[in-house]
C-alpha positions in Angstrom: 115.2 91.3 95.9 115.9 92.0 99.6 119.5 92.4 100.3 121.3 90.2 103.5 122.4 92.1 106.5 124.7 92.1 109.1 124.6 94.5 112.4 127.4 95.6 114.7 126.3 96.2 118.1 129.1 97.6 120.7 128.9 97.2 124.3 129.4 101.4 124.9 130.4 104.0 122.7 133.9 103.8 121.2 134.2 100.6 121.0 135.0 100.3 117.3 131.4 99.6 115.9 132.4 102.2 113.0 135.4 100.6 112.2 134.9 97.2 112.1 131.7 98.0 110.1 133.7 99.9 108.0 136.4 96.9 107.5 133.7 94.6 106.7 132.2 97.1 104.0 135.5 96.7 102.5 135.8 93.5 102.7 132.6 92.3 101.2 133.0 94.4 98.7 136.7 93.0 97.5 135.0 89.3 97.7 132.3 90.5 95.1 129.5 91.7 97.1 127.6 95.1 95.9 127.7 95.9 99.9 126.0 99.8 101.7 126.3 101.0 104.7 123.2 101.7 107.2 122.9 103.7 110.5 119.6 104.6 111.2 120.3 107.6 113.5 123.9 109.2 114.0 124.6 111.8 117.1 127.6 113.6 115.8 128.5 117.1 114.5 131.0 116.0 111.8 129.1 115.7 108.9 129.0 115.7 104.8 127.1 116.9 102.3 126.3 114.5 99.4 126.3 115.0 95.3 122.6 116.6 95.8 123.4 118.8 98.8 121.9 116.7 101.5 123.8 116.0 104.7 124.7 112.7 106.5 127.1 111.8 109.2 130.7 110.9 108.3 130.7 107.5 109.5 128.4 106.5 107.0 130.9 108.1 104.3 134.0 106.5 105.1 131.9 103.2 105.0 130.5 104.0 101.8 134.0 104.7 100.6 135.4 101.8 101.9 132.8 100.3 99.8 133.6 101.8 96.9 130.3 103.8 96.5 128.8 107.5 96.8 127.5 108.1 99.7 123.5 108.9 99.7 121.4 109.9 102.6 119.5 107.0 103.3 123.0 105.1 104.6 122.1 107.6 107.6 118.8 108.7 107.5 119.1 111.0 110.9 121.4 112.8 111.9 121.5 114.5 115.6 123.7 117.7 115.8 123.7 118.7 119.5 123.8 122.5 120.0 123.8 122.1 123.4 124.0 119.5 126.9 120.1 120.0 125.9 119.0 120.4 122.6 119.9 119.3 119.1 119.2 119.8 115.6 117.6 117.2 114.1 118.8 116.2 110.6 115.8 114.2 108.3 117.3 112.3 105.0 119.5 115.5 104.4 117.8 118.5 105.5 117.0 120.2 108.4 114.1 119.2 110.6 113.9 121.2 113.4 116.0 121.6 117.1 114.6 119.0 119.9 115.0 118.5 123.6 115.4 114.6 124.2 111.9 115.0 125.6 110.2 116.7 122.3 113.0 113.7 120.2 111.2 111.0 121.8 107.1 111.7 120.3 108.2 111.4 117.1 109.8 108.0 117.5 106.7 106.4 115.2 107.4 108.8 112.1 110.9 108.9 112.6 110.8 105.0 112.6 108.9 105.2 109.2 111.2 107.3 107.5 114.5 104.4 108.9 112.2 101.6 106.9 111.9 103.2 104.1 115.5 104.5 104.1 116.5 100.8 104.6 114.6 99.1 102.1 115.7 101.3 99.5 119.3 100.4 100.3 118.3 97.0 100.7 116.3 96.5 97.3 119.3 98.0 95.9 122.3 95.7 97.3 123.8 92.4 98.0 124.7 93.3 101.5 123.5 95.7 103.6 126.1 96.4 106.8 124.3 98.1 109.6 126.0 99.8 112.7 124.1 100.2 115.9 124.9 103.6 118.5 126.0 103.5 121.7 124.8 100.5 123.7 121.9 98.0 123.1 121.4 96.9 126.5 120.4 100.9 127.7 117.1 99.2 129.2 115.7 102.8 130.0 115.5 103.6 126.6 114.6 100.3 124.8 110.9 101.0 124.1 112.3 103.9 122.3 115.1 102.4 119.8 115.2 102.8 116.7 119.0 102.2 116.0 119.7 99.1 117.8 117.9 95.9 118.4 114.5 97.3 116.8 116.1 97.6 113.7 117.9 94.1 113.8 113.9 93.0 114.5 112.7 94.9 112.2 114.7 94.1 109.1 115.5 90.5 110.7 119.2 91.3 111.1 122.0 88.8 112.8 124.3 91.0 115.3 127.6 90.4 116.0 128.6 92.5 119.4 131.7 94.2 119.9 133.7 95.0 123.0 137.2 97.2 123.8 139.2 94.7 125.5 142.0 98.0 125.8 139.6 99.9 128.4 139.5 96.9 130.6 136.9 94.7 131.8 135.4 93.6 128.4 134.2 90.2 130.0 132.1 91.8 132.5 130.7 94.3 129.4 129.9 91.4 127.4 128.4 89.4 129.6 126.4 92.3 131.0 125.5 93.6 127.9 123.9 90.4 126.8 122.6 89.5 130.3 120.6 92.8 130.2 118.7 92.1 127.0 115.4 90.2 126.6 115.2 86.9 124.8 114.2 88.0 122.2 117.0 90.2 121.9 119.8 88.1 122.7 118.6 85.4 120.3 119.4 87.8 118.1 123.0 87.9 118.9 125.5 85.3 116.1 128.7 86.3 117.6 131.3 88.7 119.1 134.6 89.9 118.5 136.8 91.5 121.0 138.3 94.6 119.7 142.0 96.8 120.3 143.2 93.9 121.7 147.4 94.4 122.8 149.7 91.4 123.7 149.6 87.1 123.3 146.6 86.4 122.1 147.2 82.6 123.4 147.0 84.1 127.2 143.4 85.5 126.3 142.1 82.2 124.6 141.1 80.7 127.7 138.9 83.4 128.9 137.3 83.4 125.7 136.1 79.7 125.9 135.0 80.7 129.5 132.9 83.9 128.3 131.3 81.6 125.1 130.2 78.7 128.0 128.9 81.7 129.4 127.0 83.1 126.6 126.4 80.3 124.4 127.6 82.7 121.5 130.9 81.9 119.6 133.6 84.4 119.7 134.4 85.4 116.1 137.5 86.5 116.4 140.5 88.9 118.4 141.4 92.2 116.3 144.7 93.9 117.5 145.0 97.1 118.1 146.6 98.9 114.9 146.6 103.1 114.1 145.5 103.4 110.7 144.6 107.0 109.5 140.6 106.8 109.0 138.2 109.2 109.5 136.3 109.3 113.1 133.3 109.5 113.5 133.0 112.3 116.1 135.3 114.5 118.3 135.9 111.8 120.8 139.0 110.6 119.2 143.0 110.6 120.1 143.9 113.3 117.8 143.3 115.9 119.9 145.8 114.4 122.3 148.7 116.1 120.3 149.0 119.7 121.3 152.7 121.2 121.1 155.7 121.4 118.4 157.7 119.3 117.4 160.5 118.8 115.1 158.9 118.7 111.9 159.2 121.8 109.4 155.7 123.2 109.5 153.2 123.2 113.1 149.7 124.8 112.2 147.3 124.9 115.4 143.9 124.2 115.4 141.9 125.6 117.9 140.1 123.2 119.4 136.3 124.2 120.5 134.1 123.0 122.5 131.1 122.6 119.5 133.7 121.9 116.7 132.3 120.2 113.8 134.0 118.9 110.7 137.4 118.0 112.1 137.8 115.7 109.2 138.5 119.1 107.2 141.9 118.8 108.5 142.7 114.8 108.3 145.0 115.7 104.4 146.9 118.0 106.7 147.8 115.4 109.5 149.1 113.0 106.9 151.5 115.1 105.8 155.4 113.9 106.7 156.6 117.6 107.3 153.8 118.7 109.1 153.1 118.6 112.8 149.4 119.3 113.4 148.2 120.0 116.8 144.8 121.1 118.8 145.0 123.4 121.3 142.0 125.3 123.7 144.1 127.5 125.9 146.9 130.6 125.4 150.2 128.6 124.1 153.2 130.5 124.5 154.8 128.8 121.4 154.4 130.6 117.5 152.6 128.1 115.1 153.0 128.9 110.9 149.6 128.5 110.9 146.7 128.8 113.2 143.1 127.4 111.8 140.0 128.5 113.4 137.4 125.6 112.8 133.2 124.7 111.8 131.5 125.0 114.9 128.0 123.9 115.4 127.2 126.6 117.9 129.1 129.8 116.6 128.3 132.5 119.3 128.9 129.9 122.6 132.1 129.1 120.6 133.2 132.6 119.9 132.3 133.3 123.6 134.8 130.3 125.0 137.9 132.0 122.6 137.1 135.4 124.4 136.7 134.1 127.9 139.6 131.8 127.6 141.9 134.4 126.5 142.2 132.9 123.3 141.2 136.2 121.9 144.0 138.5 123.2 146.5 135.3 122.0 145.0 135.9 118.6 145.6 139.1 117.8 149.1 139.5 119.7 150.0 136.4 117.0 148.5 138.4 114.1 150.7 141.6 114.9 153.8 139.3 115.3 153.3 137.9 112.2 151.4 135.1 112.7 148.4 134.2 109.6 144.7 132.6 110.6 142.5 130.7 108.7 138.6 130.8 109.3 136.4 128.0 108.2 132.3 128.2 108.1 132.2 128.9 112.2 135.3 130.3 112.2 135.1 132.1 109.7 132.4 134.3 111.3 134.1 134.6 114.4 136.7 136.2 112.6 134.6 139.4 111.6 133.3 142.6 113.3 129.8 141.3 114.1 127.5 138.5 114.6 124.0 139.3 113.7 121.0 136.8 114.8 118.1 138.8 115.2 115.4 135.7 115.1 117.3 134.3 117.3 118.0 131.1 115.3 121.5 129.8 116.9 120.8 132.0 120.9 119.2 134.3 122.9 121.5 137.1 121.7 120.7 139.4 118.9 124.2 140.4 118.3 127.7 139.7 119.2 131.1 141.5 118.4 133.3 139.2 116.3 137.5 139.3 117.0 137.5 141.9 114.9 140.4 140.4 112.9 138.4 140.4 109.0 136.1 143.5 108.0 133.1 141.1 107.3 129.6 141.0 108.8 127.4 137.9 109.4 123.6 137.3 109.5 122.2 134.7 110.7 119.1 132.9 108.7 116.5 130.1 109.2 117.6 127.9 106.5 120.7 125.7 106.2 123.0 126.1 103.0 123.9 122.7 102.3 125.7 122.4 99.1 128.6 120.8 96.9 130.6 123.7 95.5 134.1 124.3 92.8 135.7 127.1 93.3 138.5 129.2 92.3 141.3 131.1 94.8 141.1 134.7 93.3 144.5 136.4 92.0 146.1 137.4 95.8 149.2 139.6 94.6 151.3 141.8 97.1 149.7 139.3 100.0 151.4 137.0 102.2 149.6 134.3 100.6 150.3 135.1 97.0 151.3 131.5 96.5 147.6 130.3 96.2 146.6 132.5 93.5 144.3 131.1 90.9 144.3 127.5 92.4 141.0 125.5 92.3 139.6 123.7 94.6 136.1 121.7 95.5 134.6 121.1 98.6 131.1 121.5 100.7 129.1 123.9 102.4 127.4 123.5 105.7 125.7 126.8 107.3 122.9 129.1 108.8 124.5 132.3 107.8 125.9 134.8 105.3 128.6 137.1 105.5 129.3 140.3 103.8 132.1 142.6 103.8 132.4 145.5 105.7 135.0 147.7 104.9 138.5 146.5 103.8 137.9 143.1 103.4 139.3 141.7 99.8 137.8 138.8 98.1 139.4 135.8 98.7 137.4 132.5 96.5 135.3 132.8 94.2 132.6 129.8 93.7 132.3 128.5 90.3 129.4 125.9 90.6 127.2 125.0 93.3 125.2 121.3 92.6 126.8 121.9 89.0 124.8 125.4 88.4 127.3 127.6 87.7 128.0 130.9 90.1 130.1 133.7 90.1 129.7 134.6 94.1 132.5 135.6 96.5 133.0 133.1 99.0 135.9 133.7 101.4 137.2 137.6 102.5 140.6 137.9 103.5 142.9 140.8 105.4 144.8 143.3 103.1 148.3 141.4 103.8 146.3 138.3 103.4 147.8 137.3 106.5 143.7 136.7 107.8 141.2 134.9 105.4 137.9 132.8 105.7 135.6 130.8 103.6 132.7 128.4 104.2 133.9 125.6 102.4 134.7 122.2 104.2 137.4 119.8 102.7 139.5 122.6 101.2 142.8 120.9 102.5 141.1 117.3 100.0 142.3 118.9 97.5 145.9 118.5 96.6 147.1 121.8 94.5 145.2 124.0 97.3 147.3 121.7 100.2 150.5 121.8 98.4 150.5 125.2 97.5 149.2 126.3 101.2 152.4 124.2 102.6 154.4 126.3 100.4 153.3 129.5 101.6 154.4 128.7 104.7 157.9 126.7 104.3 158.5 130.4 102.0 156.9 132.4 105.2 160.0 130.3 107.0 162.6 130.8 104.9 162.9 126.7 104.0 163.0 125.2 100.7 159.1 124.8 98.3 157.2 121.3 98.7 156.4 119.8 95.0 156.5 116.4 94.9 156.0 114.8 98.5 152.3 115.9 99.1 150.7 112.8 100.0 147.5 112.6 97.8 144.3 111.9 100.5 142.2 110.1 98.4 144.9 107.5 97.3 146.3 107.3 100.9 142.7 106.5 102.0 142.2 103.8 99.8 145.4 102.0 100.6 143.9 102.5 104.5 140.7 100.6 103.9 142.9 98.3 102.0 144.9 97.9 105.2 142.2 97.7 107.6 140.1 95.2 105.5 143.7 93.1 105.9 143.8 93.4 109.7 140.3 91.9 110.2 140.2 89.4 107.7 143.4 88.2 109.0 142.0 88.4 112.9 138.4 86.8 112.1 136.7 83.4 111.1 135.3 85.0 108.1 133.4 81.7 107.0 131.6 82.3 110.1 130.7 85.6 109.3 129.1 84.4 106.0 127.2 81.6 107.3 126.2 84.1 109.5 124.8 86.4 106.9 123.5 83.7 104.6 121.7 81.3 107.0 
């Protein structure tokens, strides 16, 4: 049996399409409904690995959370990492495809629009309700022959849409009206309703232009959702966090630097939800001391590593090391940490080799194929370092890369993986300095788990000389419940749900 669907269109980029198709994931699924998220193609360079070691985007996993189910790789069946303004690599149901221009993307719209079908109709054979979220704009008329994420999909699997526009920018009449003005008939017949998104103020003072914009349209306006700040994932790096970048008066400030190709920003959502921790970004020399300072993923290591050097990020890095300071590498950063860069195929540039900070005696090679994998692991026994604390605590987590690292001299082991996909393992991981005061590992979503957060928050309230954190770490999973819980509650309350299911069962 085919499930029903619903599709949520936007009228631009960051308008809340994830969100909202996120609250209504939740939502259906608290009235009853076995409910899956569906994007056909995702642009974004914060991604997940799933149970099997396939990777998605994130969007699709906080909507498969908020539905209370594990995320699989046909909820996003491509996923575009750009590696630069020109190219990308293109991600096919979990594993790597190859990198494309926009150009070289575009001839394989037929197959890649065979693989979406068959990705849908396993999700849809599957559940009651399938919620699907389109990209960017529909009404980009230079590239409608080419869709295969907006209104070809609605066609295709005979889906209602419900468009969404960000009254907060300004000027959401004019975008919805446009936006609907510039599609075909076909198209726009297609369109059930719209909701008006991060709205701030007296709803009564905005009623009449909605009866104005519906005469307009002939389309009903579902409903007005306010604008709230809940702590959910995002899907990309276009996003108000990094907005934050200075101390403040809580007990503990850990920097992230903030690159120009970071991926996997979610790695450090546990940490902003902490109450004693200030967590800020930061992509220039600061002329402040942070407890902790957390080199990120980066989708494009070497052009990374090169912006830190050039924007004398470099020089700020190793005068905070000598005062004291500790660093953190993950995946990307990790690498850029060592003495070398190797890519002699030339997989991620044009360079064969680069010198690393020079911070960790490791060594990385770049390969051809992508290590995408779910892994448990185990901190190794770190006596007479200045992360001691963390000794022996396990943790669990992802992998996402193109490279491996070896050490190179005095580098000391620093995790050990247990499992990877449940086969058991006994390789190193992570290498960290001597004093332990510099350490790396590939794993994503280290901070997710709770021993390995509370104890890292110790190390450095000890490093400070303030009191040891034991009961007020906030678990992440719980708190991210109670957020869906809370979002689903903010629609619900802000739309004509009855509408929404005639809509969907028509």
């Amino acid at each position: 049996m085919n499930a029903k669907n619903i599709m949520f269109q936007g009228t631009a980029s960051t308008v809340g399409k994830s969100i909202i198709a996120t609250a209504f994931c939740r939502i259906f699924k608290q009235d009853g409904y076995k409910v899956a998220p569906f994007k056909s193609q995702n642009m974004a360079l914060n991604s997940y690995i799933t149970l099997d070691g396939k990777e998605m985007g994130r969007a699709q996993v906080v909507q498969a959370e908020a539905a209370g189910i594990e995320p699989c790789v046909e909820m996003n069946p491509i996923l575009i990492k750009p590696s630069s303004d020109c190219s990308a690599q293109i991600i096919l149901k979990g594993k790597v495809f190859k990198n494309m221009s926009a150009v070289s993307y575009d001839e394989y719209k037929y197959f890649f629009m065979d693989i979406v079908m068959e990705s849908y109709n396993k999700l849809s054979s599957d559940n009651d309700i399938v919620v699907i979220e389109g990209a960017g704009s529909p009404a980009e008329i230079n590239l409608r022959k080419r869709d295969i994420v907006n209104m070809e999909i609605a066609n295709k699997v005979n889906s209602p849409v419900v468009l969404i526009g960000d009254i907060d920018k300004g000027g959401v009449f004019a975008s919805i009206y446009g936006t609907i003005m510039l599609l075909n008939e076909t198209d726009r017949k297609r369109i059930k309703g719209i909701i008006i998104n991060k709205f701030r103020g007296d709803v009564e003072i905005l009623k009449p232009g909605l009866k104005m914009l519906e005469d307009l349209v002939n389309v009903p306006v579902l409903g007005v959702i306010p604008y709230f700040n809940l702590s959910i994932d995002d899907e990309d790096s276009v996003t108000e966090r990094f907005n934050k970048s200075s101390l403040n008066n809580k007990e503990i400030n850990i920097g992230v630097i903030k690159l120009p190709y970071m991926s996997n920003f979610t790695d450090f959502a546990p940490l902003e939800n902490q109450k004693n921790v200030n967590l800020f970004y930061f992509n220039k020399k600061i002329d402040f001391i942070p407890d902790l300072v957390i080199i990120p993923g980066s989708k494009s290591t070497i052009s990374d590593l090169k912006f830190i050097r050039n924007e004398g990020i470099e020089d700020w890095l190793k005068h905070y090391y000598k005062s004291g300071g500790i660093i953190m590498g993950i995946c990307g950063g990790y690498q850029m940490l060592g003495q070398k860069i190797f890519d002699s195929d030339k997989v991620e540039s044009n360079l064969t080799e680069i010198n690393g900070l020079g911070l960790l005696d490791i060594t990385t090679e770049f390969i051809h194929d992508k290590i995408t994998t779910r892994v448990k692991a185990k901190v190794l026994n770190l006596e007479n370092t200045a992360i001691k604390g963390l000794s022996n605590t396990y943790i669990e987590g992802y992998e996402i890369h193109m490279g491996i690292s070896k050490p190179a001299g005095n580098a000391r082991p620093f995790i050990q993986i247990k499992s990877r996909l449940k086969e058991k393992s006994e390789e190193i991981d992570g290498y960290m300095s001597s004093d332990g005061k510099i350490f790396g590992t590939y794993i994503h979503g280290i901070f997710d788990t709770p021993e390995f957060l509370m104890k890292i928050l110790n190390v450095l309230e000890i490093n400070k000389g303030l009191r040891k954190i034991s009961t007020e770490i906030i678990d992440y999973k719980s708190f991210k419940n109670s957020q869906y819980d809370k979002l689903a509650l903010i629609v619900r309350n802000n739309i004509n749900i009855n509408k929404i299911y005639e809509i969907i069962f028509k």
